[in-house]
N, CA, C and O atoms as a DFTB+ gen file, in Angstrom:
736 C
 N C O
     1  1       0.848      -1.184       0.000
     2  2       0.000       0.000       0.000
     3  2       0.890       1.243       0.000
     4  3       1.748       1.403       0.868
     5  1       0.693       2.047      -0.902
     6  2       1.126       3.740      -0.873
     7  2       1.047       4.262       0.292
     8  3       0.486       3.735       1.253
     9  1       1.726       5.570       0.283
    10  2       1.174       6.181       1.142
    11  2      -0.221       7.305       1.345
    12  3      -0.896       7.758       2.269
    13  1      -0.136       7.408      -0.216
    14  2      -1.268       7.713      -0.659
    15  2      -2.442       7.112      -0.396
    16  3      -3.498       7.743      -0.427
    17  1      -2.401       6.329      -0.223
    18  2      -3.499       4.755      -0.129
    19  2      -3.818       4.359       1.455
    20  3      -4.822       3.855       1.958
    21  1      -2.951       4.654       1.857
    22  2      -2.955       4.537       3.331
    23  2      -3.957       5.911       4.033
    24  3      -4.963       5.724       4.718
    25  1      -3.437       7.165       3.694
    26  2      -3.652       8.071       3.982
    27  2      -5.039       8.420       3.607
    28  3      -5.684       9.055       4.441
    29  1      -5.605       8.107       2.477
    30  2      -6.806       7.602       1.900
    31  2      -7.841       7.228       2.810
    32  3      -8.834       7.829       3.221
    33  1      -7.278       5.858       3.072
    34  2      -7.915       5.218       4.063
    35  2      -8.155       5.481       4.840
    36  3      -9.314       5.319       5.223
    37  1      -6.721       6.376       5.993
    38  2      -7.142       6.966       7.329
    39  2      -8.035       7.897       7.013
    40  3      -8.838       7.872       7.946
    41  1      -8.327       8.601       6.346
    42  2      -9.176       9.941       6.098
    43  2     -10.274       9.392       6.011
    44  3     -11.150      10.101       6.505
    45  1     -10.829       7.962       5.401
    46  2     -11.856       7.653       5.165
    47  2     -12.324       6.439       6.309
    48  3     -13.276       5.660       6.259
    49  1     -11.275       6.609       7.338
    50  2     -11.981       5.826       8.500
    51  2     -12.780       6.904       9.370
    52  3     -13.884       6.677       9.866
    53  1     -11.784       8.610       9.543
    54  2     -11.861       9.111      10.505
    55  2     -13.103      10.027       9.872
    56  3     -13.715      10.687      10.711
    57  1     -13.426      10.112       8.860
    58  2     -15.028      10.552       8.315
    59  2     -15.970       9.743       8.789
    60  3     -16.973      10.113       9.400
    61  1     -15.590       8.319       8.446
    62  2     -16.863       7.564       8.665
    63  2     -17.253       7.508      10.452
    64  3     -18.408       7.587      10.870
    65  1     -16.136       7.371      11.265
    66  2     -15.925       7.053      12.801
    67  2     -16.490       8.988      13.196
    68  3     -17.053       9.129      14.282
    69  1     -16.317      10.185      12.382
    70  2     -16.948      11.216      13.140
    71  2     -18.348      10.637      12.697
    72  3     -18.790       9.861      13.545
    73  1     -19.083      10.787      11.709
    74  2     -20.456      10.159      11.694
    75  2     -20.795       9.287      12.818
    76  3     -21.436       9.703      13.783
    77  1     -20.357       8.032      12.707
    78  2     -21.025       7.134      13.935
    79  2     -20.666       8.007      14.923
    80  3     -21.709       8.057      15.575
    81  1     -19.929       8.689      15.439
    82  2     -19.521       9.267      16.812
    83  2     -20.949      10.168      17.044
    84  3     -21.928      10.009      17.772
    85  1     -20.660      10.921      16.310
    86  2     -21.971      12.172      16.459
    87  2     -23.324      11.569      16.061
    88  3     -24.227      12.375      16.284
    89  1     -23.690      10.582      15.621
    90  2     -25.192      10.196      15.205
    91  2     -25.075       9.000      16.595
    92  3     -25.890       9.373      17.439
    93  1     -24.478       7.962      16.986
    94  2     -24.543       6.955      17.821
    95  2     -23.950       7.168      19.101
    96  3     -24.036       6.440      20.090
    97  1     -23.307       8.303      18.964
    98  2     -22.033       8.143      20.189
    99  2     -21.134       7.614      20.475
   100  3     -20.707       6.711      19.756
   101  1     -20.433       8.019      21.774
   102  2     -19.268       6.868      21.476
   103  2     -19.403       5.680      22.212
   104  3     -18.807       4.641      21.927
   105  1     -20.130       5.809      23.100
   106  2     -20.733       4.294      23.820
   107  2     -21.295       2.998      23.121
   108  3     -21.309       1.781      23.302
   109  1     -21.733       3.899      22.254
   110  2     -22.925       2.793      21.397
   111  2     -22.330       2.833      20.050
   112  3     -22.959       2.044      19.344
   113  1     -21.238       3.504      19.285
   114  2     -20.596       3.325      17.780
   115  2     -19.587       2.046      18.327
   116  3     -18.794       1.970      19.265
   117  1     -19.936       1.265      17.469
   118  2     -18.582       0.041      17.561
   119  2     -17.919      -0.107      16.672
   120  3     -18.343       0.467      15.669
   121  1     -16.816      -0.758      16.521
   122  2     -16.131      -0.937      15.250
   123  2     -16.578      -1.193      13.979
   124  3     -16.100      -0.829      12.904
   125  1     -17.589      -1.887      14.227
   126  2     -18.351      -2.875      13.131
   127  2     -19.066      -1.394      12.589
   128  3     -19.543      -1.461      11.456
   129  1     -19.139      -0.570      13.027
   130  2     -20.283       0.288      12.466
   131  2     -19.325       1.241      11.520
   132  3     -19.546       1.580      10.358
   133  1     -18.226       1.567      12.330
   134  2     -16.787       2.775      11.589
   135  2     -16.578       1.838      10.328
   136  3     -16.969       2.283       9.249
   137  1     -15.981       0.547      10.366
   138  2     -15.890      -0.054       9.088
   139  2     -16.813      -0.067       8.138
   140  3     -16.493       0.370       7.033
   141  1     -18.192      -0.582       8.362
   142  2     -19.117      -0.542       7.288
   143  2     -19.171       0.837       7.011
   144  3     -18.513       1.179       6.028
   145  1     -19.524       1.350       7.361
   146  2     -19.606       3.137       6.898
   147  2     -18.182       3.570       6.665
   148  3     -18.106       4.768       6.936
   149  1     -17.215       3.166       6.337
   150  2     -15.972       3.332       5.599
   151  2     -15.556       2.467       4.405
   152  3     -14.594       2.771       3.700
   153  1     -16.308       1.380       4.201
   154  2     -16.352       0.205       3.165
   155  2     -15.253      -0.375       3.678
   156  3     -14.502      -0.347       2.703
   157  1     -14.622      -0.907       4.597
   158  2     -13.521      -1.819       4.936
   159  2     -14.063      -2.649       5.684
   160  3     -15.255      -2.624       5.991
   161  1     -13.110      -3.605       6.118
   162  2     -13.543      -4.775       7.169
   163  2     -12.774      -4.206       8.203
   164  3     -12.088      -3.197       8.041
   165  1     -12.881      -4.885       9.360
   166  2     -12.840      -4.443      10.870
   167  2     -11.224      -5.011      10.655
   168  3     -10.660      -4.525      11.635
   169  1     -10.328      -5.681       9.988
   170  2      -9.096      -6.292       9.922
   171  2      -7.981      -5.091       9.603
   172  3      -6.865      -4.797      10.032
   173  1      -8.962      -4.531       8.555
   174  2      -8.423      -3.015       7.848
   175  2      -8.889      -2.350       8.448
   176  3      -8.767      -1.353       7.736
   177  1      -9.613      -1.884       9.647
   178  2      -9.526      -0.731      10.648
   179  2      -8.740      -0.742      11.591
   180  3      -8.164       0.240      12.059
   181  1      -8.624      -2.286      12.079
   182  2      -7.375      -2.742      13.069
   183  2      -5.750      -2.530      12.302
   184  3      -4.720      -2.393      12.962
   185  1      -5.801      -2.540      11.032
   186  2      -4.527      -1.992      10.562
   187  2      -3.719      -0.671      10.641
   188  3      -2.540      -0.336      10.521
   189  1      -5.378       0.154      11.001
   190  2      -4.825       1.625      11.021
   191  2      -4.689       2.240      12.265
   192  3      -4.087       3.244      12.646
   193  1      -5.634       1.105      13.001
   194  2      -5.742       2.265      14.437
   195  2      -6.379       0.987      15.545
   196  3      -7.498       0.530      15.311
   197  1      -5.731       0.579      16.503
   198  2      -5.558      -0.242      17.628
   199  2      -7.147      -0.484      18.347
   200  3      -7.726      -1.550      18.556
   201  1      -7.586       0.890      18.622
   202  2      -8.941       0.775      19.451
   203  2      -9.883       1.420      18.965
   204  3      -9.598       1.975      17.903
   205  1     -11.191       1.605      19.434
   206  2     -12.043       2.581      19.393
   207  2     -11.612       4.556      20.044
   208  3     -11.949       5.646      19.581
   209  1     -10.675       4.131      21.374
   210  2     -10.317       5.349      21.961
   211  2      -9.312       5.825      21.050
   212  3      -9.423       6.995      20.682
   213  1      -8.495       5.240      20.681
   214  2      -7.368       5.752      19.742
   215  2      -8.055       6.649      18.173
   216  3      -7.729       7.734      17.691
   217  1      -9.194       5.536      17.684
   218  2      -9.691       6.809      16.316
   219  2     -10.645       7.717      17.285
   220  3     -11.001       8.662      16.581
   221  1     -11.094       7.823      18.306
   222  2     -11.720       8.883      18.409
   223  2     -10.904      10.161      18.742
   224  3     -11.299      11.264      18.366
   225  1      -9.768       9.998      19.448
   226  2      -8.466      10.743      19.514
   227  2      -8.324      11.311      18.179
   228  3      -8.516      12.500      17.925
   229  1      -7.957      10.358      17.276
   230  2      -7.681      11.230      16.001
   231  2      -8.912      11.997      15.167
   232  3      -8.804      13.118      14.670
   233  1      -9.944      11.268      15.127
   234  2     -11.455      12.299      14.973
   235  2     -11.190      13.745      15.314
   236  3     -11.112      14.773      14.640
   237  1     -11.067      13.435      16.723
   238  2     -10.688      15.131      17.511
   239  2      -9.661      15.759      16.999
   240  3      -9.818      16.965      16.809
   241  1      -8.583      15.258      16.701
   242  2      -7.239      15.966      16.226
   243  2      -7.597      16.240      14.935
   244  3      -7.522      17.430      14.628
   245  1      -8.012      15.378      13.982
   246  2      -8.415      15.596      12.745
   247  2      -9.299      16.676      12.568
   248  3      -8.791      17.635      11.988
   249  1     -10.318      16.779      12.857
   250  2     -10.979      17.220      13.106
   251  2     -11.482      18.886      13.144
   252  3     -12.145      19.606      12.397
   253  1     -10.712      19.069      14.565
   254  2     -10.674      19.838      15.462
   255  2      -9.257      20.915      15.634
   256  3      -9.242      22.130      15.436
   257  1      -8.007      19.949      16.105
   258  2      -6.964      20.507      16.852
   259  2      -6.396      20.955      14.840
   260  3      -5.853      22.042      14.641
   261  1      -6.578      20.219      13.939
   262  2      -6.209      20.530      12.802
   263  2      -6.367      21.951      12.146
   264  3      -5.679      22.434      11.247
   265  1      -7.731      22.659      12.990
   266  2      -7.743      24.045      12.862
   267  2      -7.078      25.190      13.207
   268  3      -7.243      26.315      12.734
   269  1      -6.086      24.734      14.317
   270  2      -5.046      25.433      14.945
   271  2      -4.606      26.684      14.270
   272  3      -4.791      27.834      14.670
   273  1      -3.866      26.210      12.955
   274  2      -3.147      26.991      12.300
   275  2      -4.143      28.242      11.602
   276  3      -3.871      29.438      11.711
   277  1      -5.492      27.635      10.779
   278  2      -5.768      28.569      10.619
   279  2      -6.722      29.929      11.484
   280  3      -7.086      31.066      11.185
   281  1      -6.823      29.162      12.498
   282  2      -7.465      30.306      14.014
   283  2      -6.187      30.921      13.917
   284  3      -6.145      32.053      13.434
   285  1      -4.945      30.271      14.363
   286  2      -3.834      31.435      14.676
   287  2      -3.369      32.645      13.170
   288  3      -3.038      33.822      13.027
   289  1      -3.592      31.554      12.402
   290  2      -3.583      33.191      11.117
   291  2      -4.788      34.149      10.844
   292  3      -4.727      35.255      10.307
   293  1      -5.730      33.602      11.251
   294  2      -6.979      34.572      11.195
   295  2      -6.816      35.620      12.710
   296  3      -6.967      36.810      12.433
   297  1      -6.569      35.379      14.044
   298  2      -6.306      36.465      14.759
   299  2      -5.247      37.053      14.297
   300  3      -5.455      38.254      14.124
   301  1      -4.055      36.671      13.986
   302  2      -3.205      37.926      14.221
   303  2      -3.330      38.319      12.698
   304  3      -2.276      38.916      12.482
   305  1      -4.107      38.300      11.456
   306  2      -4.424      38.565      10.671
   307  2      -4.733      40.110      10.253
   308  3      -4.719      40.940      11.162
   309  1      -4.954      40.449       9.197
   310  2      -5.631      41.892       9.055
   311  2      -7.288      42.178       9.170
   312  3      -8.126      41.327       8.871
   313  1      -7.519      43.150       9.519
   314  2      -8.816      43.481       9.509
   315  2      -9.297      43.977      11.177
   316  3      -8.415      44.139      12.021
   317  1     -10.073      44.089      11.359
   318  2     -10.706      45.054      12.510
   319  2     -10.484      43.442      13.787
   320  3     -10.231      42.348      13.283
   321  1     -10.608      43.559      15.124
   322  2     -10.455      42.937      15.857
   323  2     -12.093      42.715      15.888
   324  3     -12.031      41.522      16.184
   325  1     -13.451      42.963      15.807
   326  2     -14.265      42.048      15.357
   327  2     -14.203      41.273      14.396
   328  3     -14.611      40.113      14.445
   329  1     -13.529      41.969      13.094
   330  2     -13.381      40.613      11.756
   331  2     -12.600      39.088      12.639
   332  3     -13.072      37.951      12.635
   333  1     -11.670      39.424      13.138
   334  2     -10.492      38.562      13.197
   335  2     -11.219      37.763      14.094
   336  3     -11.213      36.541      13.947
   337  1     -12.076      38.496      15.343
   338  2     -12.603      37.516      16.714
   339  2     -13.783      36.659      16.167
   340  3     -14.147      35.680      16.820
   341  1     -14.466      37.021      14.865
   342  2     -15.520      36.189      13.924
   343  2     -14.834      35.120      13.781
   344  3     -14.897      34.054      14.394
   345  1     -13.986      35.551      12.703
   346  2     -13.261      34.449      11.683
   347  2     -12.431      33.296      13.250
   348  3     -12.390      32.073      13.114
   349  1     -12.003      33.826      14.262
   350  2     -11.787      32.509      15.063
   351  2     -12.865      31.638      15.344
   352  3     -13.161      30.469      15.092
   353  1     -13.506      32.903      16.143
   354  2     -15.375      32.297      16.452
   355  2     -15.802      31.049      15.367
   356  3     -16.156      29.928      15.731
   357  1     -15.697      31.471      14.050
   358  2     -16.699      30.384      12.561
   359  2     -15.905      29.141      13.070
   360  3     -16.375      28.131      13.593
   361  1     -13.936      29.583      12.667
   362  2     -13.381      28.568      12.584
   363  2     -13.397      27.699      13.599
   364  3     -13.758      26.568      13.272
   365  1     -13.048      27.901      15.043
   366  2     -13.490      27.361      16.007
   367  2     -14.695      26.759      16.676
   368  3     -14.702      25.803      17.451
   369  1     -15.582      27.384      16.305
   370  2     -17.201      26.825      17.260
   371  2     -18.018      26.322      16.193
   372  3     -18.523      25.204      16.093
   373  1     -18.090      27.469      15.276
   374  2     -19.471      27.504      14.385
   375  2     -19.219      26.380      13.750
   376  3     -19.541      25.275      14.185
   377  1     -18.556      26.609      12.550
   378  2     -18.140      25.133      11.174
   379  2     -18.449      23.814      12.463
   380  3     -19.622      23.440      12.449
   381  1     -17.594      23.144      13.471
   382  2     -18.168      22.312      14.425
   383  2     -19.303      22.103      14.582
   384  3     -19.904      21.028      14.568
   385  1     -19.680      23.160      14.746
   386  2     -21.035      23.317      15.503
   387  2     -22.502      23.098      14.473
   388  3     -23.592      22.614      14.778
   389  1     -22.181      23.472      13.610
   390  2     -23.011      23.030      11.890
   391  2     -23.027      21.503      12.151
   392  3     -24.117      20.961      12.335
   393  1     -21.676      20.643      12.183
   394  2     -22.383      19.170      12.191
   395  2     -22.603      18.681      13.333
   396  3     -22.761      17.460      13.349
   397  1     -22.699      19.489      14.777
   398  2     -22.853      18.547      15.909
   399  2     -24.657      19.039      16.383
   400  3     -25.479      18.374      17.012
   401  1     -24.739      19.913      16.009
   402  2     -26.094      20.310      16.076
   403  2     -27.226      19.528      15.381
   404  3     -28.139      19.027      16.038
   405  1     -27.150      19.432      14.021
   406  2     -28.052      18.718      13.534
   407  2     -28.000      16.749      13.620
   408  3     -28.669      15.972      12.939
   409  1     -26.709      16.329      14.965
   410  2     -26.601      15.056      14.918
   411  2     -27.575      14.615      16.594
   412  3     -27.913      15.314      17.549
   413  1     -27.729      13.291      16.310
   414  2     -28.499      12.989      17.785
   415  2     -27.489      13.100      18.941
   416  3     -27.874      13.354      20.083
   417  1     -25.841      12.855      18.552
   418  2     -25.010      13.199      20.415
   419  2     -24.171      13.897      19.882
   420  3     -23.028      13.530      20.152
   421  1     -24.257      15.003      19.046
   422  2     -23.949      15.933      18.910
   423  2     -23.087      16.624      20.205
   424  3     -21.919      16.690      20.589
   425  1     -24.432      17.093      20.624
   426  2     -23.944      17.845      21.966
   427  2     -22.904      17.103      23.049
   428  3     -22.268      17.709      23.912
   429  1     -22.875      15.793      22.838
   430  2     -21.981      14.761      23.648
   431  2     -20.467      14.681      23.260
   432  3     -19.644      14.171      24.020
   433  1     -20.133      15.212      22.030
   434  2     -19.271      14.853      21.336
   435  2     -17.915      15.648      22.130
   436  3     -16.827      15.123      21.895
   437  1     -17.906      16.870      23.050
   438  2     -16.828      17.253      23.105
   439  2     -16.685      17.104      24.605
   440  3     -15.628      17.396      25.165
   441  1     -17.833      16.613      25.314
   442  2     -17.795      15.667      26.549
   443  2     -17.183      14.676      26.782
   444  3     -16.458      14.652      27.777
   445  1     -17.327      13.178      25.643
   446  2     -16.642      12.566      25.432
   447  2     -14.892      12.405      25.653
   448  3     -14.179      11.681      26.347
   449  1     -14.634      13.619      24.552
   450  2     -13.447      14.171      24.439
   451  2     -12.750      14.191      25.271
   452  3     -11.714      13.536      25.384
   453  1     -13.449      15.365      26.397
   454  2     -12.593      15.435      27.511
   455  2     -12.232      14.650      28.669
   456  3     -11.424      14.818      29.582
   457  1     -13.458      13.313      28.232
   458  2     -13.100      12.034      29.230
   459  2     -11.686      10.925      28.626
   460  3     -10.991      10.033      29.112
   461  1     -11.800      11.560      27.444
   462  2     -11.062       9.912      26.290
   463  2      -9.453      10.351      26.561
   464  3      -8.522       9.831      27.176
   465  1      -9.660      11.834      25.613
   466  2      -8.383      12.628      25.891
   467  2      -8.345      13.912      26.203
   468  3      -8.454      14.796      25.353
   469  1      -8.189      14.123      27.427
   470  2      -8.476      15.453      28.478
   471  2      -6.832      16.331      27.403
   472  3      -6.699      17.483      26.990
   473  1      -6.293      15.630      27.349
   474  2      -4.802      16.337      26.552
   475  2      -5.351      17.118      25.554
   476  3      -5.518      18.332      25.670
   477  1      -5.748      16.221      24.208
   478  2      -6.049      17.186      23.162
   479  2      -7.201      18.495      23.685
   480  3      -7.034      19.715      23.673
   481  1      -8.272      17.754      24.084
   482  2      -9.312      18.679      24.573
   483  2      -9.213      19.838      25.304
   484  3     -10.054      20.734      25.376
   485  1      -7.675      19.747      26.075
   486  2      -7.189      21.256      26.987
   487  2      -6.241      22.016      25.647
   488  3      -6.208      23.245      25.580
   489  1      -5.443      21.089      24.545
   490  2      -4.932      22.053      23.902
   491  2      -5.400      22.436      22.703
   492  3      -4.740      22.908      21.777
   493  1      -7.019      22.138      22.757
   494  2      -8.191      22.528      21.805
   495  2      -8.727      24.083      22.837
   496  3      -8.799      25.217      22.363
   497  1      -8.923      23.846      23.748
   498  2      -9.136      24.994      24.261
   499  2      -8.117      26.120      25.000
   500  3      -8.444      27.217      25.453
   501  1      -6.814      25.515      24.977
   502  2      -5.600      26.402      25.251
   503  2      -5.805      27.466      24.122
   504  3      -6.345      28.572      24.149
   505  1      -5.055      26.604      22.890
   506  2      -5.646      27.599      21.648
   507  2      -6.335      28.777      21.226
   508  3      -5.870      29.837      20.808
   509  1      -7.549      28.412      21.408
   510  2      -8.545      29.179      20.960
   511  2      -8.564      30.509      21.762
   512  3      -8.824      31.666      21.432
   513  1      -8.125      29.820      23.157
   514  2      -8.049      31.146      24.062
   515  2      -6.595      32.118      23.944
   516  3      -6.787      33.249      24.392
   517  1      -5.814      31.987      23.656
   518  2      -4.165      31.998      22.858
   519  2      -5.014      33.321      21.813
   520  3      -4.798      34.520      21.992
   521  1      -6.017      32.751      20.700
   522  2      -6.548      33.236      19.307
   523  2      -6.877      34.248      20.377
   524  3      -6.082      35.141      20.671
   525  1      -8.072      34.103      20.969
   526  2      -8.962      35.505      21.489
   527  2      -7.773      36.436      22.169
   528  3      -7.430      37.525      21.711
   529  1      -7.112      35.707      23.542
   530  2      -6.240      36.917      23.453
   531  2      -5.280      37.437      22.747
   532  3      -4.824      38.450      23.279
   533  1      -4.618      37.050      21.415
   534  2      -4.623      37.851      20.545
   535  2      -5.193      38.769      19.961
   536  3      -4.480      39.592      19.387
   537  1      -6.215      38.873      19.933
   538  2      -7.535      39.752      19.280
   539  2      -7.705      40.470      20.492
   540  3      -7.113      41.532      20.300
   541  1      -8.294      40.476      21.883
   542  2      -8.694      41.179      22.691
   543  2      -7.725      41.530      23.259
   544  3      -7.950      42.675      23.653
   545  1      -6.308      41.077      23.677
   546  2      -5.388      41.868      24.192
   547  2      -5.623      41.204      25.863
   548  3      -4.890      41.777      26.669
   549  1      -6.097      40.620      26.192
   550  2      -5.833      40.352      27.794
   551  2      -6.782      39.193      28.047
   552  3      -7.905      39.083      27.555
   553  1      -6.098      38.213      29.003
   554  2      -6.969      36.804      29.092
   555  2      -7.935      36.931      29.713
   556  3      -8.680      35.959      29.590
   557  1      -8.456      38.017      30.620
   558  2      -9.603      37.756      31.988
   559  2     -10.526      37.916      30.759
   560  3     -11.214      36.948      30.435
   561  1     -10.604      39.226      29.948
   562  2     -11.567      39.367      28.897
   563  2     -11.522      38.732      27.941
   564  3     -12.251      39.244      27.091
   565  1     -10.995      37.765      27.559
   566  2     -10.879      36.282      26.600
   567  2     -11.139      35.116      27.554
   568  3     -11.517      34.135      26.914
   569  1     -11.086      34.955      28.495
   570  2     -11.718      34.105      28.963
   571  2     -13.102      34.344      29.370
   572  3     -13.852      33.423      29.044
   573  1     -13.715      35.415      30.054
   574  2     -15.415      35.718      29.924
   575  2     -15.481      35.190      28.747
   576  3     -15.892      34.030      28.742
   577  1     -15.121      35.808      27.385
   578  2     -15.596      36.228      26.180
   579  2     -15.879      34.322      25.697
   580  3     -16.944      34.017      25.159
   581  1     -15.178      33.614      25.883
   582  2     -14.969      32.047      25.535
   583  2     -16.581      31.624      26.563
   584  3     -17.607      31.146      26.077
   585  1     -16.428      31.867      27.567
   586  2     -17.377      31.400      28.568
   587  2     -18.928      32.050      28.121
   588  3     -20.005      31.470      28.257
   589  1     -18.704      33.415      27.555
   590  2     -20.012      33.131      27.143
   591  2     -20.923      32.632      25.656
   592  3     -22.135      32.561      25.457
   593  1     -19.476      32.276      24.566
   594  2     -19.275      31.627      23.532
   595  2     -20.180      30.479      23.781
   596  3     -21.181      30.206      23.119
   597  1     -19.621      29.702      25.022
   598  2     -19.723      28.543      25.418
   599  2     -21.253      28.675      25.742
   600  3     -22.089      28.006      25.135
   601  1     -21.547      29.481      26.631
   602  2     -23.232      29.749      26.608
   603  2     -24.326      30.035      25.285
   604  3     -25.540      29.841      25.335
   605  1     -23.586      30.524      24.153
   606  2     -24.491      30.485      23.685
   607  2     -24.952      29.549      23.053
   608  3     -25.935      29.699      22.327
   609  1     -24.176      28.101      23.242
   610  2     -24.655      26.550      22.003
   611  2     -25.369      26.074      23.378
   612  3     -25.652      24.881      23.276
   613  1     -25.827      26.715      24.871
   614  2     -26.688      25.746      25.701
   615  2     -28.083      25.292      25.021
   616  3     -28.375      24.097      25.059
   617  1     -28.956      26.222      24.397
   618  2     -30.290      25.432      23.776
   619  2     -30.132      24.730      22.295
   620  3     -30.949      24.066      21.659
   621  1     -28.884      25.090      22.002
   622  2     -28.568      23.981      21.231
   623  2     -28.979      24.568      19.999
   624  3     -29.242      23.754      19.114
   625  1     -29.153      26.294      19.599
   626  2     -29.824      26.945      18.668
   627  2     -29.007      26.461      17.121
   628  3     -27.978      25.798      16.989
   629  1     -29.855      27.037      16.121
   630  2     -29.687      26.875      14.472
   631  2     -28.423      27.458      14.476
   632  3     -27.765      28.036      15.341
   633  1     -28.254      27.201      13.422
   634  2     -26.659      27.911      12.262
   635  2     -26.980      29.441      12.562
   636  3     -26.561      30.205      13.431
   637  1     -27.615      29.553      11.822
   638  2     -28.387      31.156      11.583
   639  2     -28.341      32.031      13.178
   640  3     -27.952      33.167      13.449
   641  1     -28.910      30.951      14.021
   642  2     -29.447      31.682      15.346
   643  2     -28.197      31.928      16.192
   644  3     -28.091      32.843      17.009
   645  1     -27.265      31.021      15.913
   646  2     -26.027      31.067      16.391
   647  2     -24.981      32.279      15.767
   648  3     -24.497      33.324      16.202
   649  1     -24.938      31.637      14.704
   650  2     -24.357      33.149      13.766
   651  2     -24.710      34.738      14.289
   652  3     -23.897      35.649      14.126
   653  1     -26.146      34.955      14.993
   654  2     -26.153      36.300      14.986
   655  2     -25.427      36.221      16.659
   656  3     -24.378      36.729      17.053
   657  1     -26.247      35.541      17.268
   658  2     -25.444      36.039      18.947
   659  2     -23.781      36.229      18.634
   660  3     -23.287      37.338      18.837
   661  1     -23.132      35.375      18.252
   662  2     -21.995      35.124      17.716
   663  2     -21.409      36.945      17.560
   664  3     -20.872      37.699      18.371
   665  1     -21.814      37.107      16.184
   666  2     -22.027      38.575      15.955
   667  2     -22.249      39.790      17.132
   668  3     -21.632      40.845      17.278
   669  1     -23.259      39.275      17.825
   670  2     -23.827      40.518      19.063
   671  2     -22.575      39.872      20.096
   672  3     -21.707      40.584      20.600
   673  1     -22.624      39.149      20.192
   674  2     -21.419      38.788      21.399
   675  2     -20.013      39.198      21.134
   676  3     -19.284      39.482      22.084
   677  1     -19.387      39.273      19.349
   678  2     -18.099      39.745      19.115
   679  2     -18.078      41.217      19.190
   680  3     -17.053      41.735      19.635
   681  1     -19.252      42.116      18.746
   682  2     -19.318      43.271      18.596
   683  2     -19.291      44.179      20.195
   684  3     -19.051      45.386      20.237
   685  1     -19.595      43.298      21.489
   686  2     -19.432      43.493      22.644
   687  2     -18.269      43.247      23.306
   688  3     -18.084      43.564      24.481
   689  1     -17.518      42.724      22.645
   690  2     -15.715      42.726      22.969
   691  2     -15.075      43.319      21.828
   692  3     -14.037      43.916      22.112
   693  1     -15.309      43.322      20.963
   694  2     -14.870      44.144      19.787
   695  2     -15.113      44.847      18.863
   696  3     -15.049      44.339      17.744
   697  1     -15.384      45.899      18.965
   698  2     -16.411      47.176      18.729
   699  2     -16.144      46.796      16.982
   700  3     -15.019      46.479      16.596
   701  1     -17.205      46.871      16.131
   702  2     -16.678      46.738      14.537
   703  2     -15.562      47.787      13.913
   704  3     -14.888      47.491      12.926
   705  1     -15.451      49.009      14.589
   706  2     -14.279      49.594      14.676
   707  2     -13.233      49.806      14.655
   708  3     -12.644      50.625      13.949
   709  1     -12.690      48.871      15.680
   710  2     -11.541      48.920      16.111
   711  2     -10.701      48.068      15.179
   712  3     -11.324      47.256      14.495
   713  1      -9.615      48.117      15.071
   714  2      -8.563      48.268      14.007
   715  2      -7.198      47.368      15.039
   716  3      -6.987      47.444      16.250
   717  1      -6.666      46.776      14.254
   718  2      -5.669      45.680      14.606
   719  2      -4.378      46.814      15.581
   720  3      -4.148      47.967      15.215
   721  1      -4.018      46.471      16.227
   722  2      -3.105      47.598      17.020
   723  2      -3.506      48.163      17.650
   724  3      -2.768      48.325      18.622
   725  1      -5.018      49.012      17.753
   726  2      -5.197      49.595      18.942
   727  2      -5.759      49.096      20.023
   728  3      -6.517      49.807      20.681
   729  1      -5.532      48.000      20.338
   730  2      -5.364      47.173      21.571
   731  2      -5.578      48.514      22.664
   732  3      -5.355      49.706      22.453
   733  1      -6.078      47.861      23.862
   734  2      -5.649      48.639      25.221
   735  2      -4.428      47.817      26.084
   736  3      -3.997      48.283      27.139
């Protein structure tokens, strides 16, 4: 097998294993389910990845921690410190948040996480908070600002409905105004 071929494969386990994750969970997705919904046999999932905890690890990294780079070029980026605190906001919560919303354990999915691998899951949220205080200039007000991020997916609202608080919530730490540098 290539590496092409390999790589293939992993990509097309860790698609099929986020599906079962977010529609079944991770209690109830078994192997048998990641393989069929990847077209392989369970012999060729055991080739790529040891356990169930191990691809859900990479789900998350794949996933998730893979956004790293572009959150960190979108804050220290150009444009107003609301553009930049959006564009983390989409990249970070929202795009996520599009497929965990419309799945049945959706909302379970980053719970999980922090039971399977508390590691990635703290330097999924080290990050992001890293992004904001870049943009806002000081952690006490990047950390509220995350915490009430975090409040606004509690009823579990639409794309749309999310998108605007999103908006009213960046425009309350970062006036549409304000301009990269003039930090306080």
């Amino acid at each position: 097998m290539t590496d092409d071929e390999a790589a293939a494969r992993r990509a097309r386990i860790l698609t099929a294993a986020r599906w079962c994750f977010l529609n079944f969970g991770f209690a109830k997705t078994a192997l048998e389910d990641i393989a069929k919904r990847a077209g392989l046999s369970r012999t060729l999932l055991y080739r790529t990845f040891k356990d169930k905890e191990e691809i859900y690890r990479a789900v998350f990294v794949d996933w998730l921690i893979s956004r790293h780079p572009a959150a960190k070029e979108a804050a220290n980026g150009p444009g107003s410190a609301y553009e930049r605190l959006l564009s983390v906001c989409r990249l970070m919560a929202l795009e996520p948040w599009a497929e965990m919303v419309g799945a049945p354990m959706g909302s379970e999915f980053l719970d999980a996480c922090e039971r399977i691998d508390p590691e990635s899951e703290a330097l999924y949220r080290k990050v992001v908070l890293e992004c904001v205080v870049a943009i806002l200039g000081d952690e006490p007000s990047s950390e509220v600002f995350l915490l009430a991020l975090d409040g606004l997916l509690a009823d579990k609202p639409s794309m749309e409905t999310l998108e605007q608080r999103t908006q009213l919530l960046a425009a309350r730490f970062a006036p549409r105004s304000s301009k990269k540098g003039t930090r306080s």
